[in-house]
C-alpha positions in Angstrom: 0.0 0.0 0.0 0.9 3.6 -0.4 3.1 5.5 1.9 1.8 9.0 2.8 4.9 10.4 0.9 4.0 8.6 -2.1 0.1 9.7 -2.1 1.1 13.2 -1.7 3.3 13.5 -4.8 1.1 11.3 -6.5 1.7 13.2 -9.8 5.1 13.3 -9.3 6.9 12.0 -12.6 10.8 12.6 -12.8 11.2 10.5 -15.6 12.0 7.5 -13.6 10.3 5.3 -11.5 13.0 4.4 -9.0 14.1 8.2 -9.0 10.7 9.0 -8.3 10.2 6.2 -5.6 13.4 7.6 -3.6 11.3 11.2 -3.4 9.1 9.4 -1.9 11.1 7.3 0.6 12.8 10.3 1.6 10.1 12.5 2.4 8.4 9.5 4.2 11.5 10.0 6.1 12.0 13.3 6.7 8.1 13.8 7.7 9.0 10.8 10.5 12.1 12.7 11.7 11.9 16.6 10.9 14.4 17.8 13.1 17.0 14.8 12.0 19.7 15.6 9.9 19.9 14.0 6.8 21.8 10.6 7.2 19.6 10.6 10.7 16.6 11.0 9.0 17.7 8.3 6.3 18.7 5.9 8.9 21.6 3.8 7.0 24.8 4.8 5.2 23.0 3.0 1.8 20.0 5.2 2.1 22.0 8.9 3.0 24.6 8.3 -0.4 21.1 7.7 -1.9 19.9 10.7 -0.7 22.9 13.0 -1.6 22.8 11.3 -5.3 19.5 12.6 -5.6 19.8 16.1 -4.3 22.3 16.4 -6.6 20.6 15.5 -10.3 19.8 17.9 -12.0 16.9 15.2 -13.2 15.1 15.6 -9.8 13.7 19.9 -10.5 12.4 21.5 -7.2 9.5 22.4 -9.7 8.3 19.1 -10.6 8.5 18.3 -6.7 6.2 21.9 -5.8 4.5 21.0 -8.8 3.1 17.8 -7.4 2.3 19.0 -3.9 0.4 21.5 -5.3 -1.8 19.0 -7.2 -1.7 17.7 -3.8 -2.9 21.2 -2.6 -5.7 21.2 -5.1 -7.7 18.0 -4.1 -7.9 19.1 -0.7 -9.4 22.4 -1.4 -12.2 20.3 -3.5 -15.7 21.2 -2.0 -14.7 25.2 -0.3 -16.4 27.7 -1.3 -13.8 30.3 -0.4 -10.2 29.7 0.1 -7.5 32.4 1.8 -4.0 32.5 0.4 -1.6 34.1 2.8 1.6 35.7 0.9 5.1 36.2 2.7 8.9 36.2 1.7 11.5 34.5 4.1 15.4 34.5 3.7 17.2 30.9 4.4 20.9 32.4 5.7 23.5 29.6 4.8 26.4 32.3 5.5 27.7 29.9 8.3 28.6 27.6 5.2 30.9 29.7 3.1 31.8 27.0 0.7 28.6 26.5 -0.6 28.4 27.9 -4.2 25.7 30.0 -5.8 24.1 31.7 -2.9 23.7 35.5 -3.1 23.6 38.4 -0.7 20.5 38.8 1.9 19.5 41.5 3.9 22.9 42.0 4.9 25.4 42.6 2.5 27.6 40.3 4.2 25.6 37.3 4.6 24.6 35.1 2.2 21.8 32.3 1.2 18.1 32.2 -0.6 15.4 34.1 -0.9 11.8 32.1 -0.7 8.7 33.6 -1.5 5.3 31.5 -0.6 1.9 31.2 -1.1 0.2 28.8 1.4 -3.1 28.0 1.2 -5.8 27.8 4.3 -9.0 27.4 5.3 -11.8 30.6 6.5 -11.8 28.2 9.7 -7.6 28.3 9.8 -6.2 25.2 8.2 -3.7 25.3 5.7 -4.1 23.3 2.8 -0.5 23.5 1.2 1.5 25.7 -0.9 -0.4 27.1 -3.9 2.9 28.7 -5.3 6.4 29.2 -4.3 9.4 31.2 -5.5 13.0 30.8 -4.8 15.6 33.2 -6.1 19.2 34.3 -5.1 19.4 37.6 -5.1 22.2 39.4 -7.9 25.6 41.2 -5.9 25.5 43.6 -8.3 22.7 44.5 -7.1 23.4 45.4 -3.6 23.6 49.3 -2.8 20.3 50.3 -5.6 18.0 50.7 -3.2 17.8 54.2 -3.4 17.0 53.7 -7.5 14.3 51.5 -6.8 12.0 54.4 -7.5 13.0 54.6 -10.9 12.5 51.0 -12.1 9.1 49.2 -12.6 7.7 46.8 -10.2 8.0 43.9 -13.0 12.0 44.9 -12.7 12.3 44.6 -9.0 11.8 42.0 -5.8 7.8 43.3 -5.5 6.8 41.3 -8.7 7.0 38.5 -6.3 3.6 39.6 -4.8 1.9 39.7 -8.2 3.7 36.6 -9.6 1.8 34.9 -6.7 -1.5 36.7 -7.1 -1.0 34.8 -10.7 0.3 32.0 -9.7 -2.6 31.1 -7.4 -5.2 31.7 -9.7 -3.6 29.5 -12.7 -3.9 26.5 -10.2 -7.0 27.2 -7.8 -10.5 26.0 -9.8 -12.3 29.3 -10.3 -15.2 28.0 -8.8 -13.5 28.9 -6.0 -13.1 32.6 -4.6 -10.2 33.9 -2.9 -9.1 36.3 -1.0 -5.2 37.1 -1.1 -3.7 38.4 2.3 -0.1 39.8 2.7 1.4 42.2 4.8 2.4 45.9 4.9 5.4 44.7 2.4 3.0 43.3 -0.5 1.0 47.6 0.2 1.7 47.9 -3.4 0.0 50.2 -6.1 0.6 47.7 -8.8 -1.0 44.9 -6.9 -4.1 47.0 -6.3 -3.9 47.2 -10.0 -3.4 44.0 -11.4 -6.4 42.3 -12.7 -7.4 39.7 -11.5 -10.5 37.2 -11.9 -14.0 37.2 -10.2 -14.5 36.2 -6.8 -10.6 37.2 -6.3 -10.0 39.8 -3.6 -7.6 41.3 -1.5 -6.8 41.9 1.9 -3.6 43.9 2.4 -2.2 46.0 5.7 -1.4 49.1 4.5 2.5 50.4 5.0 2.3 53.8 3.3 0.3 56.9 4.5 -1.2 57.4 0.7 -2.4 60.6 -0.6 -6.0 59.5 -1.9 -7.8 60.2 -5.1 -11.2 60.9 -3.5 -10.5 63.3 0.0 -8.5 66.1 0.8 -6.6 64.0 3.9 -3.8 61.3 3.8 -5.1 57.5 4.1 -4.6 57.2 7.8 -6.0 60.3 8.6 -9.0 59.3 6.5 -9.3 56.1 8.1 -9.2 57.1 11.5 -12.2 59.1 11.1 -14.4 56.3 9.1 -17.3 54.7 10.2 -17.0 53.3 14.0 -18.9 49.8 13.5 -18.2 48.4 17.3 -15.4 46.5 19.0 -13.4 43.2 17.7 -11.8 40.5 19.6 -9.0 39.0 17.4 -5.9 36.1 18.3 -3.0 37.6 18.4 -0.1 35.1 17.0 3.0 34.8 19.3 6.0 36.5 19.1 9.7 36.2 20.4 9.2 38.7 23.4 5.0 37.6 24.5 2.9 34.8 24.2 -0.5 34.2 22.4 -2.9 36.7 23.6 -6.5 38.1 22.8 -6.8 41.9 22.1 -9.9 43.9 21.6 -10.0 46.4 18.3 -12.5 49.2 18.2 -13.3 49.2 14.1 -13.9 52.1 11.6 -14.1 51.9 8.3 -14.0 54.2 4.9 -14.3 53.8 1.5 -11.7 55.3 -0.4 -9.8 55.8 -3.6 -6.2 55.0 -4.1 -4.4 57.7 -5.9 -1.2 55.8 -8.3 2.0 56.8 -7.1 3.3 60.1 -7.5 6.3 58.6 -8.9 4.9 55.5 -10.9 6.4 55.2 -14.3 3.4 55.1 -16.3 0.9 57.5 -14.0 -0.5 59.5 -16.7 -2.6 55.9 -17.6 -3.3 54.7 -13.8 -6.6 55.1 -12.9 -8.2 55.2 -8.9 -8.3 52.1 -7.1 -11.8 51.6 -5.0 -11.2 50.1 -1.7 -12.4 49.8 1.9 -9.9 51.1 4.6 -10.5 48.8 8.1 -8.8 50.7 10.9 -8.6 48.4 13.7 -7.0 49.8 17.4 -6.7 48.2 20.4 -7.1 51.4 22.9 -6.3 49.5 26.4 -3.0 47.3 25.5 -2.2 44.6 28.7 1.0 46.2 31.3 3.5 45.2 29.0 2.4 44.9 25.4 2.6 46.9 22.8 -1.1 48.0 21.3 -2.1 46.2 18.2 -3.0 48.6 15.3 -3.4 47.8 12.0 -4.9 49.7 8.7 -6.1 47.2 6.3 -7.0 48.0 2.7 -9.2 45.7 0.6 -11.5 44.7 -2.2 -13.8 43.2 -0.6 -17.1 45.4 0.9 -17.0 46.7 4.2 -20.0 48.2 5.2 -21.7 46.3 8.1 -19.9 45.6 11.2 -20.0 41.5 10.5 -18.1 42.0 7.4 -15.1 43.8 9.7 -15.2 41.5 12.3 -14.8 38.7 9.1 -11.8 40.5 7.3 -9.9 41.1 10.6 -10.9 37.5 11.1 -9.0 35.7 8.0 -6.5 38.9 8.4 -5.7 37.2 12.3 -4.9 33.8 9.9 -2.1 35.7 7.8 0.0 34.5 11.2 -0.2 30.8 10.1 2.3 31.8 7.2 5.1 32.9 9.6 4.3 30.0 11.5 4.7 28.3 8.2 8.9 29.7 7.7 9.1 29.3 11.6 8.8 25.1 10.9 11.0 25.3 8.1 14.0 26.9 9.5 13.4 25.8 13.6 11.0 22.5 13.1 13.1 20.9 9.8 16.5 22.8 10.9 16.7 23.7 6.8 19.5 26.1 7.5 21.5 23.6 8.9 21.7 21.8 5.6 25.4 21.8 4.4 24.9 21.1 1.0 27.6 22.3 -1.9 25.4 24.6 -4.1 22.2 26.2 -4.5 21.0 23.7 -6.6 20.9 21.2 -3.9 19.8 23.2 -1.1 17.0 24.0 -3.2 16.0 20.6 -4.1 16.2 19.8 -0.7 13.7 22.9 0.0 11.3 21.7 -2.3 11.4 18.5 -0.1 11.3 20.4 3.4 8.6 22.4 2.4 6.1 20.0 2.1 7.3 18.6 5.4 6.8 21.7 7.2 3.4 21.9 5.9 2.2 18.9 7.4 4.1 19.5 10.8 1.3 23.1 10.5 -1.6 21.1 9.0 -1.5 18.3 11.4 -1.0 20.9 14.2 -4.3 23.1 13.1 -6.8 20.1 12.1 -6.4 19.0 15.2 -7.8 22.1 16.4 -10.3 22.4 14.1 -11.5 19.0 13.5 -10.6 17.6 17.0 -13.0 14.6 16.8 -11.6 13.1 13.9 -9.9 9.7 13.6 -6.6 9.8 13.9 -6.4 7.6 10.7 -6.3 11.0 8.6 -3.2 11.2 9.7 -1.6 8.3 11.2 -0.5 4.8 9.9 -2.5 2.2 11.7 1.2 0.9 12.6 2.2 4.6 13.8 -1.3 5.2 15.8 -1.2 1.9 17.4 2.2 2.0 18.6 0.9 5.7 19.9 -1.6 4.1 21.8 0.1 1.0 23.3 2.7 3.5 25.0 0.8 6.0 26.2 -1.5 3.4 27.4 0.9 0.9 28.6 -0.7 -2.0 27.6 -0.4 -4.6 24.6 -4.4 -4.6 24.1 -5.7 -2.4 21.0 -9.0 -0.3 21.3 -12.0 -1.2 18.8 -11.8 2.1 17.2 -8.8 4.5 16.7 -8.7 7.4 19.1 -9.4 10.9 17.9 -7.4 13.2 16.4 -6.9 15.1 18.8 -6.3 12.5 21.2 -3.5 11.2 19.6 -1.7 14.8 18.5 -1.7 15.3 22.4 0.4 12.0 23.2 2.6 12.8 20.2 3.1 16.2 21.8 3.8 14.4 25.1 6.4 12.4 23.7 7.8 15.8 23.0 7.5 17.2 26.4 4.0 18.7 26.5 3.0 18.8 29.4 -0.9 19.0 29.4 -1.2 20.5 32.3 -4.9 22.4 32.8 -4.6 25.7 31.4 -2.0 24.8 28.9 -4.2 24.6 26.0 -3.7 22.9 22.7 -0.5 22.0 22.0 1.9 23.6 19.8 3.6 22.5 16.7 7.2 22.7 18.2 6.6 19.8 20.2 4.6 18.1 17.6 8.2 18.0 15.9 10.3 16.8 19.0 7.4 14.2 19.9 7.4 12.9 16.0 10.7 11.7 16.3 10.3 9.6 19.2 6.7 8.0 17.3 8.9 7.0 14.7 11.5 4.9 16.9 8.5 3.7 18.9 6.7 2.9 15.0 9.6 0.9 14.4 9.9 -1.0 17.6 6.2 -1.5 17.2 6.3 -3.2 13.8 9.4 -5.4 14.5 6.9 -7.0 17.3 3.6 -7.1 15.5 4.9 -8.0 11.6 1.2 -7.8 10.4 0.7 -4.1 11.6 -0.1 -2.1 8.2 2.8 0.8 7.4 1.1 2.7 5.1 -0.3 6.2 6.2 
């Protein structure tokens, strides 16, 4: 029977069958043992030259490999009526590794590595689906010290195209019977984007970075906003961050509809027309001792005139977290700067790979939130889910039924020192990573004991 690796890249053709089947057996691998380094994650010496041999044809592309996880991607969005696709840009800093060849200059001038650009897919209720596009790039030397001449070049010329390549690049895979709504932060507040057309049902939801001067009113954006519509109080999730924990804050919301002016400075402004959009100014006006007051001016498409339809757009805009949450598990969850690999080539081959692993460390992490009652089956092997169960349990005897999703996330997370404690809440996806590792050793003790336990998940 199929492994999990093998029905995720089902499309997955490299042009051979064996080459195609060690994708497979690697990701299996590296999904089992995210944090492991490669030879650990391969588990014999055979297995790691294998892996090496592949990162290293130029036969295996890191677009054939997205490629098929995003037919992956597709399936599961089969049935929504609305899908949100949250946009961000990361940077994988290999400058620890100076003989790897091919890497170019990040926001440092002295350090050095990849640029990666994704679009990951999600749920209204807040579970990502998978990458709908992804971009990697190294960014030119030459290059470094024109910032101050970006002004005079064309978005299509510079780093921003990124945020309308994806815009296009979602909607040449996503079924248009589907609508969606495109979220990015204040780096993706771009004219051009506004601009760009895109199909029906498409909209966006965009924090706005730049006090604009608007077509329609004699004061600036934020000035403009501020003085909109009040339409009540919000209560919104605020994502952790490095200095404070998850917390709840509570927005008073106005709103205004307004017209964005084109740039002062945009190439071809004599032709730009006024962009319709609602402004959402959302404030939290009593900040908890100790935290800095969430604020955020959100510009989008969609209509904005009743207090649900706030409350909704500061909703899915509270999800655009899930995509730093997405990077965090690729660089902390599957270590992927810690590759040492010899050239870009390979470390991007090997991203391709990671990223789908660091996907479903996220996914399995939120559908357990959101669909708690589910058999674990959607997840687990019957091998993996049984040997779950026999350990936490301590005892040999098998229940009827598997246990729920949830259940069994929470024993994984014990194995990787949750403590469960009342008041803890659900747990978190770091410890879903450390408590995956040990599964997998207890997996394989499992099925050495009980030959007729199913492997496939």
């Amino acid at each position: 029977m199929q492994t999990w690796a093998a029905r995720e890249l089902q499309t997955l053709d490299l042009g051979d069958a064996r080459r195609t089947r060690r994708v497979h057996h690697l990701v299996d691998g590296l999904v089992a043992r995210p944090q492991a380094s490669l030879p650990d994650a391969c588990q014999t010496w055979a297995a790691s030259k294998a892996a090496y041999r592949l990162l290293d044809n130029p036969a295996v592309t890191p677009e054939a490999i997205r490629a098929a996880h995003v037919d992956a991607t597709v399936a599961r969005l089969a049935g929504q009526a609305r899908v949100l696709v949250v946009q961000d840009t990361t940077s994988l800093d290999y400058s620890q590794h100076p003989v790897t060849q091919g890497l170019g200059p990040l926001e440092h001038p002295a350090s050095r590595g990849l640029k990666v650009h994704s679009a990951l897919t999600v749920s209204v209720a807040g579970v990502p689906y998978g990458l709908a596009w992804q971009h990697v790039w190294v960014r030119d030397p030459a290059a470094v010290g024109q910032r101050h001449q970006r002004r005079q070049r064309a978005t299509a010329d510079k780093e921003s195209q990124r945020w309308l390549a994806g815009v296009v690049g979602s909607e040449a895979v996503i079924p248009p019977e589907i609508a969606l709504v495109t979220i990015a932060d204040r780096e993706a507040d771009l004219y051009d984007l506004f601009a760009l057309p895109r199909r029906a049902g498409h909209d966006l939801l965009i924090r706005a970075a730049q006090d604009r001067t608007l077509a329609d009113a004699t004061e600036p954006l934020w000035a403009t906003a501020q003085a909109g519509t009040r339409l009540g109080v919000h209560t919104v999730t605020v994502g952790r961050r490095p200095d404070q924990p998850i917390r709840t804050a509570t927005l008073t919301v106005r709103v205004a509809a307004v017209q964005l002016a084109p740039p002062v400075h945009h190439r071809q402004r004599a032709s730009c027309l006024s962009i319709p959009v609602w402004a959402i100014w959302a404030e939290e006006e009593q900040p908890p001792a100790g935290c800095a007051a969430v604020h955020w001016l959100l510009l989008t498409t969609l209509p904005v005139t009743t207090a649900d339809e706030a409350r909704t757009c500061l909703g899915w805009y509270a999800v655009r977290w899930l995509i730093e949450r997405y990077h965090f598990v690729l660089k902390s969850g599957c270590r992927i700067e810690a590759l040492q690999l010899a050239t870009a080539a390979r470390l991007e081959r090997a991203l391709a790979l990671y990223s789908i692993v660091a996907w479903r460390l996220l996914w399995l992490t939120y559908l357990a939130r959101q669909t708690p009652d589910a058999p674990c089956t959607v997840a687990l092997a019957p091998a993996a889910w049984q040997a779950l169960w026999c350990a936490h349990h301590q005892t040999p005897t098998l229940p009827d039924t598997p246990p729920t999703l949830a259940e069994a996330v929470r024993w994984i997370a014990r194995l990787g020192g949750f403590l469960g404690r009342t008041g803890d809440g659900a747990p978190g996806v770091k410890v879903l990573w450390r408590g995956l590792q040990h599964l997998d050793d207890l997996t394989a003790m499992y099925t050495l004991l009980h030959p007729a336990a199913q492997t496939c998940g």
